[in-house]
N, C-alpha and C positions, 0 to 999 in steps of 0.2 A: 434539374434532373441529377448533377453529380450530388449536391446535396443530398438528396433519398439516396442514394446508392450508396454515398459513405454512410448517411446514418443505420443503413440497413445493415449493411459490414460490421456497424459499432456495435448495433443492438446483437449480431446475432457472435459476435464474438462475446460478449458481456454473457449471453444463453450457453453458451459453448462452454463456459467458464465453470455454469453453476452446475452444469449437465457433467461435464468432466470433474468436478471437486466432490461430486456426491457418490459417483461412478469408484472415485478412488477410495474414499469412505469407508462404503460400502463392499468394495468386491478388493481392495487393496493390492489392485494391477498397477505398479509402475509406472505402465503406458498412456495410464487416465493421467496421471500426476503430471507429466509430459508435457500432453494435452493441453492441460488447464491455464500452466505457467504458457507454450506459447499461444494459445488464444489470448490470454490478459496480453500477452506483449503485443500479438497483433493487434490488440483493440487501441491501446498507449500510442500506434503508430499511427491509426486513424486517427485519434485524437487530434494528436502534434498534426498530422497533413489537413486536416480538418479547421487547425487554430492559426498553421502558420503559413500555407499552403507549399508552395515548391520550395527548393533546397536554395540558399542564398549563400554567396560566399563574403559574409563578411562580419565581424567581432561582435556588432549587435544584437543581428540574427540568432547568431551562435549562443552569445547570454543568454537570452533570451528563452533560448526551447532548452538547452540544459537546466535553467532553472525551473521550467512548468515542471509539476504535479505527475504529467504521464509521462517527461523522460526520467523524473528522478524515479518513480513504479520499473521506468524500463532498465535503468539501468542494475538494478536488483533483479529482477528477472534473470537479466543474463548474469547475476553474481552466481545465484540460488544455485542454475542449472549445474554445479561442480560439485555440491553438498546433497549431501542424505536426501530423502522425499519426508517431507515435516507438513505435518496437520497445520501448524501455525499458519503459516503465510497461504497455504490453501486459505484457510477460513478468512484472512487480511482479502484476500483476493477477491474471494466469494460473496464477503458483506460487501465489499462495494461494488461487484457488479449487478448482485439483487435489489441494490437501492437506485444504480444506475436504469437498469429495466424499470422496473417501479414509475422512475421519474420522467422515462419516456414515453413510457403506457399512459401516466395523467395527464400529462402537458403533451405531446405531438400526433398521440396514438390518432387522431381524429384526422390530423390534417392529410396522413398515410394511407388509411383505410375508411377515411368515411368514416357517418356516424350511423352506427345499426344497433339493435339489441347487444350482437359480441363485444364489439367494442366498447357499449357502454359500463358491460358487465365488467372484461377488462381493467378500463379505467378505475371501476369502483372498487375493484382487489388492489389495483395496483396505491390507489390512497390508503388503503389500511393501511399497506404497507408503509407506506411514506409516513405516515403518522408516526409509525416507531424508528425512522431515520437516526433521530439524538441519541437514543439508548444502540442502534447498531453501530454507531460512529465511534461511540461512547468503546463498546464492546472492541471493535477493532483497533483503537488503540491500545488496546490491554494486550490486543493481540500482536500488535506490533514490537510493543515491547518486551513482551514474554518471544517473539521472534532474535531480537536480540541475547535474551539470555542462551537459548539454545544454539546460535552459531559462537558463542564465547565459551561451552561447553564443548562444541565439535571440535573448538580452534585446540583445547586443551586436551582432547581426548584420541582423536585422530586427524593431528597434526599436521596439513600440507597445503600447498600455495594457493589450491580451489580455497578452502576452508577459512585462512587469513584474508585471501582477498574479500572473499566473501565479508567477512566481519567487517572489516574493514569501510568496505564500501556502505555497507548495512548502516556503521555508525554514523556516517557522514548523512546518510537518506534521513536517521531519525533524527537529527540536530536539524535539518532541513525541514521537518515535519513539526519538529516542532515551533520551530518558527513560524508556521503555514495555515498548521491544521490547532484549532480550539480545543479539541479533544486530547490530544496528544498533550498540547500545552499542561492543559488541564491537568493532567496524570500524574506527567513527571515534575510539575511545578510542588503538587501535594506530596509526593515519593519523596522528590527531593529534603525540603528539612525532618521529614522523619528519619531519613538515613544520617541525615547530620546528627540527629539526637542522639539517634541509635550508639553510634560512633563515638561520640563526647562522651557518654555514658561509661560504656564497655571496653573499649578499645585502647591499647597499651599506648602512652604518649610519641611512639616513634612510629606504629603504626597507623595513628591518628595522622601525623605529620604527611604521611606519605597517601593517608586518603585524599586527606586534601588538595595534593599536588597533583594527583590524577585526575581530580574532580575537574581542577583549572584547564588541565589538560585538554578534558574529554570534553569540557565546553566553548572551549576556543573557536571550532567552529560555527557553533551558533552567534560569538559575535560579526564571523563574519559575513553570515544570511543576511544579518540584521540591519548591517550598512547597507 
């Protein structure tokens, strides 16, 4: 029984998510934007209580849900909340809570609700869907990292401690994502040597020098996902 209950919490905040990101879209009320960011965070919390159950006090534990998938999503949530209201990470959000629904509609919808005509019907929208999973995954890594260029924009344009952390934290999430997620991988594995090239190309030998050194920089982190 707590099982359906949490699952029911998860699916219907994942609903709440796309119901609220379309709502903001759409009618572009603030208050949808809101919304949207905390239903994903409450959905991230079911998750984590869902995978790790009650709260432990001890270093493993701890490793452990910091590096899952829904605290590193939560911890960005609570960045975002300081910065502007940005389409970006709405649609980040949004692609994986519709493929989330989707993939609960194919695979559990039956065991919840019985098998009847609706849910058959259900099920068989919800595999369309599922079928183009790789190109939304695909998609939302574009959009993750087009999220990143627009808080490196904000951090330059209207300058304050919401906005740097914000980045900040942002970068660390996509060094972790890319370590994690295929897609992401993918993106910025290809991005990468064309910006080298770009660089080598164009770019004045002392400016070159110091791309470089940020490059190291900026990917330190990722070696240390990777331990």
């Amino acid at each position: 029984m707590r099982m359906k209950i949490l699952a029911s919490m998860w699916v219907g905040c994942n609903v709440c998510v796309v119901y609220a990101s379309l709502a903001y879209i759409f009618t572009g009320d603030g208050s949808y934007y809101g919304s949207a960011i905390f239903a994903a965070m409450f959905g991230f919390l079911v998750t984590l209580f869902t995978t790790f159950g009650g709260i432990q006090f001890n270093k493993e534990y701890f490793m452990a849900v910091v590096q899952h998938d829904s605290a590193q999503y939560l911890f960005v949530c609570f960045a975002i909340i300081s910065v502007p209201p940005t389409f970006v990470w709405l649609a980040v959000l949004c692609i994986n809570a519709v493929v989330n629904i989707a993939a609960f509609a194919q695979g559990q919808l039956f065991s919840y609700l019985g098998y009847n005509s609706m849910t058959e019907k259900i099920s068989g929208y919800a595999g369309k869907i599922t079928q183009y999973s790789a190109q939304a995954f695909s998609f939302s890594a574009q959009m993750q990292l087009a999220m990143m260029l627009t808080l490196v924009f904000n951090v330059f344009t209207r300058f304050n401690m919401g906005s740097a952390l914000a980045g900040f934290l942002y970068w660390r999430f996509l060094c972790h994502r890319y370590v994690k997620d295929p897609y992401v991988h993918a993106l910025l594995s290809t991005l990468g040597p064309k910006c080298d090239d770009l660089m080598s190309r164009y770019a004045p030998s002392a400016l070159l020098g110091i791309y470089h050194k940020l490059r190291e920089i900026l990917r330190s982190p990722i070696q240390q996902y990777q331990q």
